[in-house]
Each structure stands twice: as C-alpha cells, then as structure tokens.
N, C-alpha and C positions, 0 to 999 in steps of 0.2 A: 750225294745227299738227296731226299727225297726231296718230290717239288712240290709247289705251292698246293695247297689244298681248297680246294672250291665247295665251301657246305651251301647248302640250299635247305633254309628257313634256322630265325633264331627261338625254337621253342629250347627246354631246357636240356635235351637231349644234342643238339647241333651246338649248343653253347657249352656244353662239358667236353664234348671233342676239340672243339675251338682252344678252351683254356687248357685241356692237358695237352695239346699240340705245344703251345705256347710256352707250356712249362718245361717241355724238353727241347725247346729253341726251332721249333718247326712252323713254319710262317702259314696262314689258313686267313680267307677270306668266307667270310658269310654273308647271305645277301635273302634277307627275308622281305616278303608284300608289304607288312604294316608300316606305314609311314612314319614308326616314333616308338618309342619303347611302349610311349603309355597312351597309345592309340586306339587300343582297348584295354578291359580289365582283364586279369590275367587267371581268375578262377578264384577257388576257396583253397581249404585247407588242404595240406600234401603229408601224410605220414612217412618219412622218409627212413626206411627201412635199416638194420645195422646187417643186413645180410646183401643187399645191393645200392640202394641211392646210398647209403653213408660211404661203402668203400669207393665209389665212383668221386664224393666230392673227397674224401682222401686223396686218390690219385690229382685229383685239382689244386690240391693243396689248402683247402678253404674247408676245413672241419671247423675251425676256430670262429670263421665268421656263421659257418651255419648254426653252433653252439648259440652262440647273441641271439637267432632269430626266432628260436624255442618256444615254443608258448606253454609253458607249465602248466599242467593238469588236464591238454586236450585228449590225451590218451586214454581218459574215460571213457564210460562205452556202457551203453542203457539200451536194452529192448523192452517192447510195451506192447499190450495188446491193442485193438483198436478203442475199448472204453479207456484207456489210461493206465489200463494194470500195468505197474512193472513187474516184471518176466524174469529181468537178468538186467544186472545193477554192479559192475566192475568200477571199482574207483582206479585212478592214475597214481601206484602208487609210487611212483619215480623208477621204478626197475624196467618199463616195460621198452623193448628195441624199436620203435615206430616212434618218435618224436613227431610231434606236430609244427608244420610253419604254414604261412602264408607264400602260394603260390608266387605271388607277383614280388616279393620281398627276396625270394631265393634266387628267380629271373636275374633278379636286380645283383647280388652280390657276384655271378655269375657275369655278367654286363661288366660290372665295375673292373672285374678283374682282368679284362681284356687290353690291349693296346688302342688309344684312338682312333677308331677307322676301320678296326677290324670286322664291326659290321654295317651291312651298306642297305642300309631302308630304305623303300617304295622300290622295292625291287620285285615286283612278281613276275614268275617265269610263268611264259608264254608257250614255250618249247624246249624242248631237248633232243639232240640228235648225235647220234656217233659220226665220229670223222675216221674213224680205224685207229690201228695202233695202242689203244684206250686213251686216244684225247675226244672229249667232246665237246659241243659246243651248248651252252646254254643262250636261249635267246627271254629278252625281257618285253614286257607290255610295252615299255618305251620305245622302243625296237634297235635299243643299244643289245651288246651281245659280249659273251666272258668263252672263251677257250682254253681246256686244260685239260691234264693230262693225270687228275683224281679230284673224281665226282662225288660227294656223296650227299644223299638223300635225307634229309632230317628232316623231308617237308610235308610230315602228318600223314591223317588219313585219307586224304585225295591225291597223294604223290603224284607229281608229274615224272619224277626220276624214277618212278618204280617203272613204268614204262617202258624204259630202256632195260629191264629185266624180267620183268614176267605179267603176263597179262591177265591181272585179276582187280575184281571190283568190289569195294568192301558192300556187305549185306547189310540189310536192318535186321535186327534181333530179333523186332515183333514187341520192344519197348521203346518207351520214350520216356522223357525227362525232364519235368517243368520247374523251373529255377525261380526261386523268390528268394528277397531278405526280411527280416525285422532287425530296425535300427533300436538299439537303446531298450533292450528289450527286457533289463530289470524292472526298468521304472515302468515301460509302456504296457510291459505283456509279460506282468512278474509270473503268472500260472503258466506261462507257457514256457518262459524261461525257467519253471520249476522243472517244468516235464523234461526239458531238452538236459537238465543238468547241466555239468563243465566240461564236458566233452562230445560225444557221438550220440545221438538217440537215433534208433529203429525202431518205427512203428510199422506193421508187418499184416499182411493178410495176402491169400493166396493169390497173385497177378496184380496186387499193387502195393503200393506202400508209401509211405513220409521220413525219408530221412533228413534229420539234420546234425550243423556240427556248429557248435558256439565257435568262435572264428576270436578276432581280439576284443576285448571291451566285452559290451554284450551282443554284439552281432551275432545272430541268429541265421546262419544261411542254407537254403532249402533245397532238396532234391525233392519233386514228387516225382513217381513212374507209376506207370498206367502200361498195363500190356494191351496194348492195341493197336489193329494194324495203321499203318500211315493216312489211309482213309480217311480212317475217326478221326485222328489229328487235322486230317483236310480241313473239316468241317469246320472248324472252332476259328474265329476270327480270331487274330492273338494281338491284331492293331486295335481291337477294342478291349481295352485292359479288362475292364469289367464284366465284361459277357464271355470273357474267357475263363477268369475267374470264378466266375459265375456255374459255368460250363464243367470247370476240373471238380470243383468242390462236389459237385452232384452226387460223384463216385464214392464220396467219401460221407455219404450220408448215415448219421447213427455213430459215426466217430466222436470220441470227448472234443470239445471244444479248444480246450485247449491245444489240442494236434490240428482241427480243421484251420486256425487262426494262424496257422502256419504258412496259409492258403491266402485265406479272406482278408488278414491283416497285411499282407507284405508291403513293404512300402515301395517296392517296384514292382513295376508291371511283367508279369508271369513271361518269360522265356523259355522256349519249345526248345529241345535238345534230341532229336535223333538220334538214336544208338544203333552204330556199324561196328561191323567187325568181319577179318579175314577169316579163308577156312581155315581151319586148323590142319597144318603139316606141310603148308605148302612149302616150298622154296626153291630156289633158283640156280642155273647154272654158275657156273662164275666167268663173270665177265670181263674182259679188261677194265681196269682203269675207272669201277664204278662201284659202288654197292650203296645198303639201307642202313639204319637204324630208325628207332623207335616204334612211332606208329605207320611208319610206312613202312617198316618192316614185317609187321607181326602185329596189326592192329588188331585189338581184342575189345570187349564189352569191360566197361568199366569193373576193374577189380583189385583196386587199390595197388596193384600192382606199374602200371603204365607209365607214370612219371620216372616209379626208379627203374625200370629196367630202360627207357631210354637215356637215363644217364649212366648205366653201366655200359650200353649198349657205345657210349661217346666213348666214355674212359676206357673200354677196351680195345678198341678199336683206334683211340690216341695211341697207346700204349703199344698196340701192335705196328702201326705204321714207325713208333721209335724203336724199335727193338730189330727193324728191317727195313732200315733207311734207306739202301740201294735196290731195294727188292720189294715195289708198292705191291706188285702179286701174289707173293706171302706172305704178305701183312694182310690183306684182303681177305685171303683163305684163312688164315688163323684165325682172324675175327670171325667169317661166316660158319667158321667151324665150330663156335662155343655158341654163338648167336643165336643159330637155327633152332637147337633145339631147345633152349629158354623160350624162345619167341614160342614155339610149339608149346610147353606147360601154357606159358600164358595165356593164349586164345582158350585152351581146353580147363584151364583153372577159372575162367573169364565166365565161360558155359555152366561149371561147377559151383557158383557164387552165386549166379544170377536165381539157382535153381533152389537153392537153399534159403532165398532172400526173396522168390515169388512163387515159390513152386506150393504144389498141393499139400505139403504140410507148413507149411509160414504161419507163425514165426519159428513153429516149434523147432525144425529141423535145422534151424542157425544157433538157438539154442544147446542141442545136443550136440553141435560142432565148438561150441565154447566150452562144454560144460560137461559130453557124455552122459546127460540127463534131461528129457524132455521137459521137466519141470522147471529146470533154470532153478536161480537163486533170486529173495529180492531183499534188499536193503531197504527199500522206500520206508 
C-alpha cells in the first residue's frame, strides 16, 4: 500500500490532494507556515471552472458543499472605457460554467473535510534535501524535521520543493497589482457600485487598468495594475496609505470618478502585489519520490485560471497515486504526464490574457475576444 504522503503548504491545491487522498483511504500529512487557518485573509472571488476546479472538487467529493457557497449573479461581466462608457454589458444569466465563491470560504469547506490533524501549522520549511532511494527529508524554521518517502510540492510561487527538481526563478511580468476594498458600497459609493455592477467590471486602457468584482453583500474588491517596472513601485511608500494612494491615482488621471474612487475611497490601505511567473515549457526530469502542483509547478500571471488548475492538478495526482498504490513512480509519471502540458497552456494563456487586458489595443481587443466585434454590446 502506498505510504504516507508528506504535502508542503495548505493552499487549495495541497488541500484537494489531501482530501481526495483521504477519500480513497490513503493517509497524507500537510504542513503549511501560517500559523492558523485564518492568519491571513484568503483573497477575493475564485470562478471555479465546470471544465477543471468543479471536476477536481468532484473527485473530493464536496460539489454539494461548493453548490451552498455560490454567490448568484457574480458571473456578470461589464467592460468600460476610461470615462465610464460601458463597452460590453454580459448579465449572469444562470447558464454560464465559472461559478463564483469566495476564496477563504472554499479553503474552508476543504479544511473541514479533513481528519483532525491532518494539517500541521507554523510549519515553514527551512530546507529540503534528498536522502536517495526517493525519501527526503524536509527540515522546519523550528528546526524539528519530517522524513519520507513521497514529497510533494504545493508550496506556491517561491517553492522550496521545487529545488529539488529544477532550477528556476519565477520573473516579474513587468506588472503590478494594487489591492483595495469599498465596504457597503450601495449605501457609501452607490455610482460606483453602479458602475461595478453584480459581477466583474473591466475598466481598460493600454498598460493599465481597474478591475473589480462585487464579492458578498456590497463588497467591492479592487485590482488596480499599472505596467511598471519594480522601480516605479520602489518609489511609492505603501506604509503611508495616503501618499500611496495618492501616488497610484495619478495614473489614472481624466478617469470617471466613479472608477478613480475605486482607488481614493478604499477603505483599506492600498496593497502592492507583484506579478511572477514561470517560463513557459519548462519541466523536469522525474525524480524519485517527489513532484509539483500548482503554482509551484507552472506558475503563471494571473489568468483566472490558477486556483483550478491547482486543484485538478491535487485531484489528479490523488487519483493517480490511488490507482498505483504499490508503484508511487507511476503514479508520479502519470500525473506529470497530463500535468506538464496544461501547466504549459497555462503560463502561455497567462501571457495571452495579460495582452488582451493591457496591450496596445485595450479594451477593445478583450472585447472582440468576448464578442468577435470591436465594438462590444452595451446594455447600460
């Protein structure tokens, strides 16, 4: 019978391997840094796909509870010029396969489904090292240490476990990502919770943009990107909320107010988000006794695609370790075998999105990717 399984980090990707392990009676420890489930916040909204994250929490067995955590109507979807025009105006009209949930809510149903103990917090690795045979040993900041004889990697975009398979350093894009909210945003900032609509707004111009996505209630939550090198970002103090604020809004000068307010109003202090990602095509030998998923596998530029392909990326690789209980090295290679080249669209779809979303025809060319018409539609 295969042995214990040793994940490293509980993002949602190492938690769907955990529980389809679990589902086919195969026993898995996980051992992530954050000291507590809810030791930070866990993001925004996740469109959880019917072509990979839904078969993956299938395989989990938990459709029923991701059904509950639905947020009806987020699958809306609004582009806008910089004065406010709406462009392109898609209502949610119940058919579409992207459901919307909340990030830390799906963590959570994931968490629950596990046996007590299953994962082991304030655990950040220090180290990894091969001992031969494919056991290795992981060492922790405490400077306690776990030994075994199947590794796997779930622990994002600065893996330490990737290390022990190929040696590469995620890049910066050449964008960045500045994070706000507006609380209660009917009542506080009804124009701009016009503008955002009940689902997705894009507001678009070429190297930057404002997106956001109504979240539950009227929460308002903010991506701004700004294509600029790391530098620029040097500059800008981000411990002084308001001169940072101050500083991004600049960009965005001659925009409707109602999109700047997106900015100006947030009721939290503007958070900086560097975007990395791998080259596209790499991949690895096979190793004994170790391998990736998610973002430490195939980390790409945000493309709506990341969360679910690391929980197929679990559920597959569950699935293959049960299907080859005596043989962890064909279970390894089946998985890296479907893996690789999904992780490859990914990065190079990651590239594709980013280009269409800031590139020299924005907005128009997301547009005709919705619509085959540069023109869009608009309902407003």
């Amino acid at each position: 019978m295969t042995t214990h399984v040793t994940i490293i980090g509980a993002g949602l990707g190492g938690l769907t391997l955990a529980r389809v392990l679990h589902v086919h009676g195969i026993p898995a420890t996980v051992y992530e840094a954050e000291a507590s489930p809810t030791a930070r916040a866990q993001g925004g909204m996740l469109d959880i796909h019917d072509y990979n994250g839904q078969p993956a929490l299938r395989a989990a067995g938990l459709m029923d509870e991701f059904r509950r955590l639905v947020l009806e109507g987020r699958q809306a979807m609004r582009i806008l010029d910089p004065d406010g025009t709406v462009l392109f105006d898609k209502a949610d009209d119940g058919t579409g396969g992207r459901p919307e949930v909340l990030r830390g809510e799906l963590r959570q149903i994931l968490l629950d489904s596990l046996p007590v103990g299953t994962v082991r917090w304030g655990h950040k690795v220090s180290g990894v090292r091969a001992l031969g045979e494919g056991r290795h040993e992981v060492t922790f900041a405490d400077g306690t240490t776990v030994v075994t004889s199947l590794l796997v990697g779930a622990d994002g975009a600065w893996s330490r476990v990737r290390l022990l398979l190929f040696d590469a350093t995620p890049e910066y894009v050449g964008r960045s990502v500045i994070e706000t909210y507006l609380f209660d945003s009917d009542t506080r900032h009804p124009a701009t919770a016009k503008a955002v609509g009940g689902g997705a707004l894009f507001a678009l111009a070429p190297g930057k943009g404002i997106q956001a996505h109504r979240e539950s209630g009227a929460t308002l939550h903010t991506y701004v990107v700004l294509t600029e090198p790391q530098d620029w970002f040097a500059a800008i103090d981000f411990t002084d909320a308001a001169a940072a604020t101050a500083r991004i809004v600049r960009e965005f000068d001659g925009w409707a107010p109602e999109l700047t307010a997106l900015i100006t109003d947030s009721d939290t202090a503007p958070v900086l988000r560097p975007l990395y990602a791998l080259s596209i095509g790499h991949r690895w030998d096979r190793a004994p006794g170790v391998t990736l998923l998610g973002d430490a596998a195939h980390l790409s530029a945000p493309n709506g695609e990341g969360a679910n392909l690391a929980m197929l990326d679990g559920a597959d690789l569950g699935k293959a370790i049960a299907a080859h209980p005596d043989d962890v090295e064909a279970a390894l290679a089946e998985y890296e075998q479907a893996m690789f080249p999904r992780g490859t669209e990914a990065v190079a779809e990651g590239t594709r999105i980013y280009e269409l979303l800031f590139g020299d025809d924005a907005p128009h060319g997301l547009i005709t990717a919705f619509t085959g018409s540069a023109e869009g539609m608009s309902h407003a």
